[in-house]
N, CA, C and O atoms as CSV, one atom per row, in Angstrom:
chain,resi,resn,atom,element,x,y,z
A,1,UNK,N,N,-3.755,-22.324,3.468
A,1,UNK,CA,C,-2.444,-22.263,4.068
A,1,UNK,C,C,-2.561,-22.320,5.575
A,1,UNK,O,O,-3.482,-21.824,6.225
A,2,UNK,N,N,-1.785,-22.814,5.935
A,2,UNK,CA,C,-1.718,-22.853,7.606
A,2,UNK,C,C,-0.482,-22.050,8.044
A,2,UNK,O,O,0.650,-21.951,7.571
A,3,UNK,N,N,-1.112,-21.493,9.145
A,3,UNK,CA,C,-0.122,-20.649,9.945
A,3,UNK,C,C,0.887,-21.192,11.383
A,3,UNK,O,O,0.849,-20.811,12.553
A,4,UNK,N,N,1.426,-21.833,10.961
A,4,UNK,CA,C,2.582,-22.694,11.811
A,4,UNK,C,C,3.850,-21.819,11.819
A,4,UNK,O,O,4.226,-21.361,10.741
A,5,UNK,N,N,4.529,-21.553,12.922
A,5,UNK,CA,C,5.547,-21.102,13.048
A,5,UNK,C,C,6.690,-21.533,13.874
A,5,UNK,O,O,6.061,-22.343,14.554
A,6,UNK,N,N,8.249,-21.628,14.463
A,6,UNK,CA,C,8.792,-21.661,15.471
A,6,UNK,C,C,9.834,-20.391,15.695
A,6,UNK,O,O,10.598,-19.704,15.017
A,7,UNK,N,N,9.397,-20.506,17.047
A,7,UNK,CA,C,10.375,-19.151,17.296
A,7,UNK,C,C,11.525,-19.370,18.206
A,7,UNK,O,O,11.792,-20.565,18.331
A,8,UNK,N,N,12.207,-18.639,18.813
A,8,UNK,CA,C,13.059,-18.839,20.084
A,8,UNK,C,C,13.072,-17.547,20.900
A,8,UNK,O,O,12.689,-16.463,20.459
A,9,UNK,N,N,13.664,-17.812,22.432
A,9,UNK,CA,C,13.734,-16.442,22.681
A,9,UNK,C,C,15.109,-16.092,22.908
A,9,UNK,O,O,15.596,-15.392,23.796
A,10,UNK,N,N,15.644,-16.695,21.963
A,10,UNK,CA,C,17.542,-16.147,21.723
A,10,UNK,C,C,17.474,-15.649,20.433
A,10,UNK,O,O,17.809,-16.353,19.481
A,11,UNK,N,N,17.104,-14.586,20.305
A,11,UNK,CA,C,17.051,-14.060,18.811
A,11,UNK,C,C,18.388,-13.452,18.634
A,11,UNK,O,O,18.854,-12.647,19.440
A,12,UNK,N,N,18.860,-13.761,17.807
A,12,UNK,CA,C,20.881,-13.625,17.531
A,12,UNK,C,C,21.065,-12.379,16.851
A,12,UNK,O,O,22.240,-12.148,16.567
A,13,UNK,N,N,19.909,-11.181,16.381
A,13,UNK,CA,C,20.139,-10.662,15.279
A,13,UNK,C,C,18.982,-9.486,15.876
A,13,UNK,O,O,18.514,-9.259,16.992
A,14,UNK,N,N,18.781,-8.832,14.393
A,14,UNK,CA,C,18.010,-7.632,14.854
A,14,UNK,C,C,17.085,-7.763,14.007
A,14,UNK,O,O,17.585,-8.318,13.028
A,15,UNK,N,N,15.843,-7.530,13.810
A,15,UNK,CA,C,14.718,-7.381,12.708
A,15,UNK,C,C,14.149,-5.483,12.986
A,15,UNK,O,O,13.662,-4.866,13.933
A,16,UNK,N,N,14.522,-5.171,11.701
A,16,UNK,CA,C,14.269,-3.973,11.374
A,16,UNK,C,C,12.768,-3.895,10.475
A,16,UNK,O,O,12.030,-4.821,10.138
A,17,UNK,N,N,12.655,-2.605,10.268
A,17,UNK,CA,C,11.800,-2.625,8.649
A,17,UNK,C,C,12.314,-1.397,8.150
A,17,UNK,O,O,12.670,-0.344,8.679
A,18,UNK,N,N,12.258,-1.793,7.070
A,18,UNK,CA,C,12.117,-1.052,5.339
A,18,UNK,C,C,10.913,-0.549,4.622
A,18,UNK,O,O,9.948,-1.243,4.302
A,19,UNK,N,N,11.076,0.870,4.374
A,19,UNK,CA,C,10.074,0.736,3.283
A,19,UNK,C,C,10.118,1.310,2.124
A,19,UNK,O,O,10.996,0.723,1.490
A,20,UNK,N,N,9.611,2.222,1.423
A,20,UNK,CA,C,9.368,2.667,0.154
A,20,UNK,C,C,8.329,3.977,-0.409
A,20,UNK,O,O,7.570,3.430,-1.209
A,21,UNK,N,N,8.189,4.568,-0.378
A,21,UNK,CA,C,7.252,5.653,-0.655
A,21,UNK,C,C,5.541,4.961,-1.338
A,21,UNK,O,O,4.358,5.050,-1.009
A,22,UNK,N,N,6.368,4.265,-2.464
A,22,UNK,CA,C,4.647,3.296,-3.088
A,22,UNK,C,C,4.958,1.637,-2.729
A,22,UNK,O,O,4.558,0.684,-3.397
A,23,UNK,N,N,5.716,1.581,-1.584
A,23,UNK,CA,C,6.021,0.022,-0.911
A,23,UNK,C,C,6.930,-0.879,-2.173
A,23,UNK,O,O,7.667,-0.488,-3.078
A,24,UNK,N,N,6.495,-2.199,-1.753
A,24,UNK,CA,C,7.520,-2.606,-2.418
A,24,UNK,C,C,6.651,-3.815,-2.899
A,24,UNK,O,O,5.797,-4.215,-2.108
A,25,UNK,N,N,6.772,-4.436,-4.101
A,25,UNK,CA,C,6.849,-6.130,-4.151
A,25,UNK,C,C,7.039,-7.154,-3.117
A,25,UNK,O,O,7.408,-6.677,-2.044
A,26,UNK,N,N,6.866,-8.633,-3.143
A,26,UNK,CA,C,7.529,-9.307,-1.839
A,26,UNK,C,C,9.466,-9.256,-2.810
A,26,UNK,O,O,10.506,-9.005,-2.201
A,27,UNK,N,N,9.416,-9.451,-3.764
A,27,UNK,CA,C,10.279,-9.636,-4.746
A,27,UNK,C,C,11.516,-8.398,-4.700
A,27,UNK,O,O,12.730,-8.594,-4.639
A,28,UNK,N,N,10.797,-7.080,-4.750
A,28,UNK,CA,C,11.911,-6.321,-4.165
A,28,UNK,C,C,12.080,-5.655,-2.658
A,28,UNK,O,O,12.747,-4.720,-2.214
A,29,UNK,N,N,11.012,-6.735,-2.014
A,29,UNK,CA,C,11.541,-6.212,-0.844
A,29,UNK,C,C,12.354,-7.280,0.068
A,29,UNK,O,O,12.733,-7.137,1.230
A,30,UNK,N,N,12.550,-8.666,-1.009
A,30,UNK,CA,C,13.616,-9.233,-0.693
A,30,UNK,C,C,14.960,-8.631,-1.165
A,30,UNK,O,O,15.898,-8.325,-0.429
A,31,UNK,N,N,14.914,-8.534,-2.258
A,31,UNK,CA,C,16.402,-7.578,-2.930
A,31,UNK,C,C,16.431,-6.254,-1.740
A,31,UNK,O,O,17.528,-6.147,-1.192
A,32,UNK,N,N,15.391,-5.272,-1.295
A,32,UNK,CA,C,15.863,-4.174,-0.297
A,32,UNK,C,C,16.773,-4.957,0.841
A,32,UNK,O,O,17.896,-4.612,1.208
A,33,UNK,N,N,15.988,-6.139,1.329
A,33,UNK,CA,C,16.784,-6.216,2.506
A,33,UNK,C,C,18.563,-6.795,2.249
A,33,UNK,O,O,19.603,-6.686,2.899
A,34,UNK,N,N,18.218,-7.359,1.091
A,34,UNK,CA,C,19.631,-8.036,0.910
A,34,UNK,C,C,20.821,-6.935,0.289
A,34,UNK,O,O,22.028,-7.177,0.328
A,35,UNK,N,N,20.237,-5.715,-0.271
A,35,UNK,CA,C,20.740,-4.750,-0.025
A,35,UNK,C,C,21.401,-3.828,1.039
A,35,UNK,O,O,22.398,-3.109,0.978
A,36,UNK,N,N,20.317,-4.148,2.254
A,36,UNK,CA,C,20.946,-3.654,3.798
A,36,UNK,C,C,22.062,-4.548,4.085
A,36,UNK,O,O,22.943,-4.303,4.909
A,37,UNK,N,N,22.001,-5.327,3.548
A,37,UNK,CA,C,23.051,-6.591,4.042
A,37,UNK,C,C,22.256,-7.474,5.198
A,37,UNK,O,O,22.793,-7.838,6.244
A,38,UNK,N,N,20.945,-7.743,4.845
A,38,UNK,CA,C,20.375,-8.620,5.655
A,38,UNK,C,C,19.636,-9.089,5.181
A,38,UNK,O,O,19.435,-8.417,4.170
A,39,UNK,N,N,18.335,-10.698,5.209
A,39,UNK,CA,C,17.558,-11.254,4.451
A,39,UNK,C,C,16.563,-10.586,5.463
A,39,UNK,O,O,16.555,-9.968,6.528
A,40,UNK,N,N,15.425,-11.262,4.141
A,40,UNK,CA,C,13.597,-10.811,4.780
A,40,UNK,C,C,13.356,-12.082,6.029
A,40,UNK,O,O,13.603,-13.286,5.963
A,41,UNK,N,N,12.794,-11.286,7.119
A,41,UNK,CA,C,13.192,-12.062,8.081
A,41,UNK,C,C,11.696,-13.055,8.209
A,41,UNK,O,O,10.804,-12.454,7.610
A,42,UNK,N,N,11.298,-14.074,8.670
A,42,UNK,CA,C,10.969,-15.342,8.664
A,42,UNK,C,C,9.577,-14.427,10.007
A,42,UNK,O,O,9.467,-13.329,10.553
A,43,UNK,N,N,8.868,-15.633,9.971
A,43,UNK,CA,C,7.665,-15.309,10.584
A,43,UNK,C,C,8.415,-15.195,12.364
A,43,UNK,O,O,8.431,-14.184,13.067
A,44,UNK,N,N,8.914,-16.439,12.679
A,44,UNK,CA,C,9.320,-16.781,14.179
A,44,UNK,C,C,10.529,-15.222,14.484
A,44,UNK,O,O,10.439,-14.474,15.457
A,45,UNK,N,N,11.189,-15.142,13.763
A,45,UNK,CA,C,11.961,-13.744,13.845
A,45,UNK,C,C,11.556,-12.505,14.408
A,45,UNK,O,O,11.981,-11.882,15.381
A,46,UNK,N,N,10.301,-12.189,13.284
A,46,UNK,CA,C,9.590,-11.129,13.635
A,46,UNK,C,C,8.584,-11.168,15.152
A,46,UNK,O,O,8.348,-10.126,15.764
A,47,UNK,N,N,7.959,-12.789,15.702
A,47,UNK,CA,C,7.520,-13.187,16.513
A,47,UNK,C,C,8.151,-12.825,17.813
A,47,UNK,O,O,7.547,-12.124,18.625
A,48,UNK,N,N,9.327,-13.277,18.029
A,48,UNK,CA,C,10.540,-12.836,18.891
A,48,UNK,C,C,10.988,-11.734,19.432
A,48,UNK,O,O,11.134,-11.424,20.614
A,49,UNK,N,N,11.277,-10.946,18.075
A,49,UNK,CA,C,11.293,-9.254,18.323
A,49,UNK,C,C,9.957,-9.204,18.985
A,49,UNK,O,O,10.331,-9.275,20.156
A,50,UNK,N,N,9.188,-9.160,19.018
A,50,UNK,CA,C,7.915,-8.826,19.749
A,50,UNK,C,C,7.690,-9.062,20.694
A,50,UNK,O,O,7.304,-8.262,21.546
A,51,UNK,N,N,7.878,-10.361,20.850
A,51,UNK,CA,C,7.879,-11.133,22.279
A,51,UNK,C,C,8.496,-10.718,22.942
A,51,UNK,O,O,7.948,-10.313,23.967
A,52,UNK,N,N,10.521,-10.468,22.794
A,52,UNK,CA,C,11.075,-10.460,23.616
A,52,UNK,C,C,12.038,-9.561,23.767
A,52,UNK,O,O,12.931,-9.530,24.614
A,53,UNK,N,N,11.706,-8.517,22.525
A,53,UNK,CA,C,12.357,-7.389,22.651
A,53,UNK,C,C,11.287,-6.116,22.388
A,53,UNK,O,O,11.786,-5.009,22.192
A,54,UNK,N,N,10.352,-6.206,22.384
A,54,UNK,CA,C,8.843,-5.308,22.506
A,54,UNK,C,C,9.069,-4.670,21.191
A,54,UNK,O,O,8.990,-3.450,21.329
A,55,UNK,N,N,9.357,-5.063,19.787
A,55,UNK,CA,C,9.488,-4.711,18.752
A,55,UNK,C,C,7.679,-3.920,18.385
A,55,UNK,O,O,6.736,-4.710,18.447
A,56,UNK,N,N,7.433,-2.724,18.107
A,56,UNK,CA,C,6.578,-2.397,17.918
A,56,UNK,C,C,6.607,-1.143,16.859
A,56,UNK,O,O,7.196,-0.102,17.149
A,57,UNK,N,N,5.770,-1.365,15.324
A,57,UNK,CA,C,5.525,-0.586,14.261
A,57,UNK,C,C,4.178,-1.063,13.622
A,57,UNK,O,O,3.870,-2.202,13.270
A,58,UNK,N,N,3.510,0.004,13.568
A,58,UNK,CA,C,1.921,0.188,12.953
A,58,UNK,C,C,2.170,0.062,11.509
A,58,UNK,O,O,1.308,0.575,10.796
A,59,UNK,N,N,3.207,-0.535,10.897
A,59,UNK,CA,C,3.279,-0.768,9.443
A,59,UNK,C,C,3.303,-1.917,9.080
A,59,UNK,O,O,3.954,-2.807,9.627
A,60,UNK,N,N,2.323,-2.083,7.738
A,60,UNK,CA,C,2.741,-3.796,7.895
A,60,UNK,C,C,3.396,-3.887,6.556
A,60,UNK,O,O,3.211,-3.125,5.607
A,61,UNK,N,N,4.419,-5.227,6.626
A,61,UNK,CA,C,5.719,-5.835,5.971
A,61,UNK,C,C,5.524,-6.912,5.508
A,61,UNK,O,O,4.719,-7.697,6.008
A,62,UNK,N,N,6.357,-7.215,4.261
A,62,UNK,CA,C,5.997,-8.607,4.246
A,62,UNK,C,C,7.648,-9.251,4.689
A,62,UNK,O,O,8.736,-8.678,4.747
A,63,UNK,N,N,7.118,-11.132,5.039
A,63,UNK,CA,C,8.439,-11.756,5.599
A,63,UNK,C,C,8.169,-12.866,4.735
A,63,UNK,O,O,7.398,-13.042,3.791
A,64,UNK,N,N,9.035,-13.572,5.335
A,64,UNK,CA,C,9.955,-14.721,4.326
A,64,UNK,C,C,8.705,-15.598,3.820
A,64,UNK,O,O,8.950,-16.121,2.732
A,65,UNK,N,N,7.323,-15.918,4.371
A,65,UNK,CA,C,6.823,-16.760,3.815
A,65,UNK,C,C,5.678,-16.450,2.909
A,65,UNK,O,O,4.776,-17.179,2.498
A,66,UNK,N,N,6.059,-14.587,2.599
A,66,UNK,CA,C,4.815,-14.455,1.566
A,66,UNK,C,C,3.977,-13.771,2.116
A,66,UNK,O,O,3.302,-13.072,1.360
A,67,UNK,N,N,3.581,-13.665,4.127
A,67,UNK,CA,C,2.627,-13.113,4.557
A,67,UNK,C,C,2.766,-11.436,4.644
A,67,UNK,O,O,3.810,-10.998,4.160
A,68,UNK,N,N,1.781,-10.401,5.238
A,68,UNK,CA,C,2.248,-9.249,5.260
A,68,UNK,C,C,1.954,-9.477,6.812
A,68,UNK,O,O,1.521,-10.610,7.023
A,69,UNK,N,N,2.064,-8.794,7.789
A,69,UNK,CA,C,2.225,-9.096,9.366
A,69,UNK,C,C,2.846,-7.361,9.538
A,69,UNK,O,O,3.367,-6.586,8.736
A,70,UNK,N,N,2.420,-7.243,11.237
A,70,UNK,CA,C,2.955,-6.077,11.624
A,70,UNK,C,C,3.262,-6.222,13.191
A,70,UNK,O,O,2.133,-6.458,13.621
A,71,UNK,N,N,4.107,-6.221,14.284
A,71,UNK,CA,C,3.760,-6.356,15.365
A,71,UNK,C,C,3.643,-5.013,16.462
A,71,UNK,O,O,4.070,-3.870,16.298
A,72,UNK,N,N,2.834,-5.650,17.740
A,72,UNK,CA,C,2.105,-4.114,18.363
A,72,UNK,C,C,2.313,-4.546,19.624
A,72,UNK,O,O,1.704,-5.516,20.078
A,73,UNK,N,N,3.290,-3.788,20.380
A,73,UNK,CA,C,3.940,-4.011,21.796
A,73,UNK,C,C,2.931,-2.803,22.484
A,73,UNK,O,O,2.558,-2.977,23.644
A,74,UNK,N,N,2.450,-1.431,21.649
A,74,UNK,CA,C,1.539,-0.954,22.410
A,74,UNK,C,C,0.076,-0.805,22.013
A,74,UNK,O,O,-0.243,-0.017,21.122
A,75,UNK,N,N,-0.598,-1.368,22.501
A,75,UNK,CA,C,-1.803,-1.131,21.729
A,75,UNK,C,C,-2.096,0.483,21.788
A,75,UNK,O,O,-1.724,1.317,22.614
A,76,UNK,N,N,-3.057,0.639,20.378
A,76,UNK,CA,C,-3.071,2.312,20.283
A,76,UNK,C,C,-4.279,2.445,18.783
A,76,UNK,O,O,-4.207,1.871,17.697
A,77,UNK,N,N,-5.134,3.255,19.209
A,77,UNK,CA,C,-5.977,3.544,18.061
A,77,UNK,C,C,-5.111,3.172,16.327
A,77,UNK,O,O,-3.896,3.285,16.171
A,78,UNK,N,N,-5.879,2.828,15.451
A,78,UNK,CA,C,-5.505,2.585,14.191
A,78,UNK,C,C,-4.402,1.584,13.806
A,78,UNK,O,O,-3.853,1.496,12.708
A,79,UNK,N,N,-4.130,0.691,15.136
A,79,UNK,CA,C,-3.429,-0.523,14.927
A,79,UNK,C,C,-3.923,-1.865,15.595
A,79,UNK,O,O,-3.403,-2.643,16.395
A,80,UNK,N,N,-5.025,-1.826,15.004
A,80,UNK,CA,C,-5.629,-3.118,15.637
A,80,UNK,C,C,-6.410,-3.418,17.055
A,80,UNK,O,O,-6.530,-2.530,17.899
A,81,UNK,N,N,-6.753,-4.293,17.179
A,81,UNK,CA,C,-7.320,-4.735,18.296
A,81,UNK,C,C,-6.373,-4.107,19.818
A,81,UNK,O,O,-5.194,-3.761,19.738
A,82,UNK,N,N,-7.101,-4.071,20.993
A,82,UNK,CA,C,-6.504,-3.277,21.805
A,82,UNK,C,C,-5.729,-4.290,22.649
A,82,UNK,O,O,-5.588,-4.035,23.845
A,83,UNK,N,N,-5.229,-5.377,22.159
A,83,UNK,CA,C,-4.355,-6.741,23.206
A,83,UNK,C,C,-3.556,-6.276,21.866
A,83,UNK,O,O,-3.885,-5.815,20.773
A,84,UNK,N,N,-1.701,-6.820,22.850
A,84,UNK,CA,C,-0.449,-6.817,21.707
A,84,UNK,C,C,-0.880,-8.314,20.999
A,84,UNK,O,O,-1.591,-9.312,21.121
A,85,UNK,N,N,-0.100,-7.794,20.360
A,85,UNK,CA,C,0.560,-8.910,18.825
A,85,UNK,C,C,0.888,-8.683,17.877
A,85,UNK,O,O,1.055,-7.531,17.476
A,86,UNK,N,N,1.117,-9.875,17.110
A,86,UNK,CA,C,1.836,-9.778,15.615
A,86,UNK,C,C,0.464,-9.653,14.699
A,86,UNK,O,O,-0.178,-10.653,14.376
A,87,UNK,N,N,0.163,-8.575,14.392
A,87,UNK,CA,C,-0.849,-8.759,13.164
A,87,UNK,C,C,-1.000,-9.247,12.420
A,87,UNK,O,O,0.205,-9.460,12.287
A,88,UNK,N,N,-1.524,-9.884,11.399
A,88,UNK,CA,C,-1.614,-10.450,10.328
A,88,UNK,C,C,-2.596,-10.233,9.552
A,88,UNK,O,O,-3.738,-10.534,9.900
A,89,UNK,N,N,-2.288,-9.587,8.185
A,89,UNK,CA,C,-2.713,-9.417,6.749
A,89,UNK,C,C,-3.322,-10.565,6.219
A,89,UNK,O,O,-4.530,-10.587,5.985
A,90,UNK,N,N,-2.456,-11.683,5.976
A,90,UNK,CA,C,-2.565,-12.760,5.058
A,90,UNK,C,C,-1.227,-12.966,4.442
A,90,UNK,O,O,-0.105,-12.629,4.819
A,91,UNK,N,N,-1.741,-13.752,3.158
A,91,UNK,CA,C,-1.013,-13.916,1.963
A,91,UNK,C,C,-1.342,-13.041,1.179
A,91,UNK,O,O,-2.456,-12.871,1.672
A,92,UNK,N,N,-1.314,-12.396,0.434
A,92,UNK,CA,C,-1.780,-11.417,-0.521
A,92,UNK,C,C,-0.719,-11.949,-1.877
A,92,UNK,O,O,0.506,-12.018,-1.777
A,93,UNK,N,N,-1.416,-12.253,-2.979
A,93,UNK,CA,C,-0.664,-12.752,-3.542
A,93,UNK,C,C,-0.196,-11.192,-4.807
A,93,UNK,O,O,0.280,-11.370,-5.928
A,94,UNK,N,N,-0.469,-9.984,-4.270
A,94,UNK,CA,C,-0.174,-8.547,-5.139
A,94,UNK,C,C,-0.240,-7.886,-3.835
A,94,UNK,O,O,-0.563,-8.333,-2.735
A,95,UNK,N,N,0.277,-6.293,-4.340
A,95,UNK,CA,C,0.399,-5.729,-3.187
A,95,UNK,C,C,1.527,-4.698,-3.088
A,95,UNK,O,O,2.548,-5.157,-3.598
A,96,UNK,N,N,1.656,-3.721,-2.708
A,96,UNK,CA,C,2.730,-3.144,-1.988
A,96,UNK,C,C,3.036,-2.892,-0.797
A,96,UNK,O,O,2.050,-2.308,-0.345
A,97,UNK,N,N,4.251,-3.023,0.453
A,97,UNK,CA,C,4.136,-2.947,1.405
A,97,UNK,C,C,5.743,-2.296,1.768
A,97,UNK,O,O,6.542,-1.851,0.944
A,98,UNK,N,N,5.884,-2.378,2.957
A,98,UNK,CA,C,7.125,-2.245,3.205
A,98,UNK,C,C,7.399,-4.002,3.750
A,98,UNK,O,O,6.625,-4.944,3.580
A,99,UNK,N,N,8.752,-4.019,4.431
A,99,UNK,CA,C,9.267,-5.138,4.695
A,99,UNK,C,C,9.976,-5.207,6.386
A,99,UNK,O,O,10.343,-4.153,6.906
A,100,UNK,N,N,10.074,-6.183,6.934
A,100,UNK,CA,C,10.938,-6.707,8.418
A,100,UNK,C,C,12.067,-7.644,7.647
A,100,UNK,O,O,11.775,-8.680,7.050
A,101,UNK,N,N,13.294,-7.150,7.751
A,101,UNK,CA,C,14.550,-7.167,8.134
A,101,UNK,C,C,14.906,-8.207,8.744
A,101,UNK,O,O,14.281,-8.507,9.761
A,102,UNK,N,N,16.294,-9.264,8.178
A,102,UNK,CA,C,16.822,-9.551,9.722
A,102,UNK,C,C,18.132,-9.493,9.553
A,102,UNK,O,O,18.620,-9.847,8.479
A,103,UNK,N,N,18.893,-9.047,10.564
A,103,UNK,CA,C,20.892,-9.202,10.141
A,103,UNK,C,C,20.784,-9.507,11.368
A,103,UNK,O,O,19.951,-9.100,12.177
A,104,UNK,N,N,22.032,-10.569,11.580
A,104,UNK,CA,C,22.829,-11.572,12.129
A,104,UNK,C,C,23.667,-10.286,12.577
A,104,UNK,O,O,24.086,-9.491,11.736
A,105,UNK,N,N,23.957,-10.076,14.367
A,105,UNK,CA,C,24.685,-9.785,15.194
A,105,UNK,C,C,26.666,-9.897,14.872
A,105,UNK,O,O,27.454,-9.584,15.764
């Protein structure tokens, strides 16, 4: 799989996360978000929040394309490498996790 994305830095909406006590499926943690009244938000989404609104949680989620990802506005023991970014898990094709959010403004 290749990791291609596009983002913008007019993000129209908010990307949250969700989670679950024993996490979730990717399957119901599409139904959680569409429950909040928002879909599982897309790789460039979650990219954005990070970029350009310093979105930062040491949990990782899965988003719209299957991956699990987490992003890190501060670096800090037990979340990765000590430069920000969007983490990345993989694909995991099993799993429980929590999820990133997105609702439209």
């Amino acid at each position: 799989r290749f990791d291609a994305f596009c983002f913008s830095s007019a993000l129209r909406g908010e990307v949250f996360y969700l989670d679950r006590p024993a996490g979730m499926t990717l399957e119901e943690a599409k139904q959680s978000c569409l429950d909040a009244g928002a879909e599982i938000a897309h790789v460039g989404q979650l990219y954005s929040a990070w970029k350009f609104l310093g979105l930062d949680r040491c949990d990782a989620g899965w988003l719209a394309d299957g991956s699990i990802r987490y992003p890190i506005a501060k670096p800090r023991a037990n979340c990765g490498p000590a430069e920000p970014g969007v983490r990345s898990f993989g694909f995991p094709s099993k799993g429980r996790f929590g999820v990133f959010c997105y609702k439209e403004r």
